[in-house]
C-alpha positions, 0 to 999 in steps of 0.5 A, a space after each residue: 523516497 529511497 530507491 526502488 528494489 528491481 522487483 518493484 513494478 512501476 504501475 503499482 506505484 503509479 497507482 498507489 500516486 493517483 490514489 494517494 494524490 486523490 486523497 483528501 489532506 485531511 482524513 488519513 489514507 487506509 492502508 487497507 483500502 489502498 492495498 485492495 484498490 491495487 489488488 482490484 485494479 493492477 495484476 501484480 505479483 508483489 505481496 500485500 507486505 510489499 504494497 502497503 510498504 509502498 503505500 506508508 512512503 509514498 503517504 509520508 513523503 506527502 505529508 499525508 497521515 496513514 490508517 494501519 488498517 490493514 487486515 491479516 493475509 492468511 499467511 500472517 493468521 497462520 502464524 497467530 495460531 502457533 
């Protein structure tokens, strides 16, 4: 995994680790479910783009495959609408 920014909080990837190292082998990690998971149970400032960045490394340096099922902020609706 590369070396983490400063801005990026420890007990989110703390989080996302028991979450991920929870996670069945064989049914892939929802990229959606993990971000809200995380939004639900920690109070971070990191945005949603940030989190599921995490999320997709950590996934993947355990060999888990990952669900891109996260579903657009209200940032990236509006930008659809242009």
């Amino acid at each position: 995994m590369r070396e983490l920014p400063r801005d990026i909080e420890a007990d989110v990837v703390l989080a996302i680790g028991h979450v991920l190292d929870d996670h069945a082998r064989m049914a892939s990690v929802s990229v959606g479910h993990v971000v809200g998971h995380i939004r639900k149970t920690n109070n971070t400032s990191l945005d949603d783009e940030a989190i599921e960045q995490l999320v997709v490394e950590m996934a993947g340096s355990r060999g888990l495959s990952v669900m891109l099922d996260r579903r657009p902020s209200h940032a990236d609706r509006d930008i659809s609408k242009s």
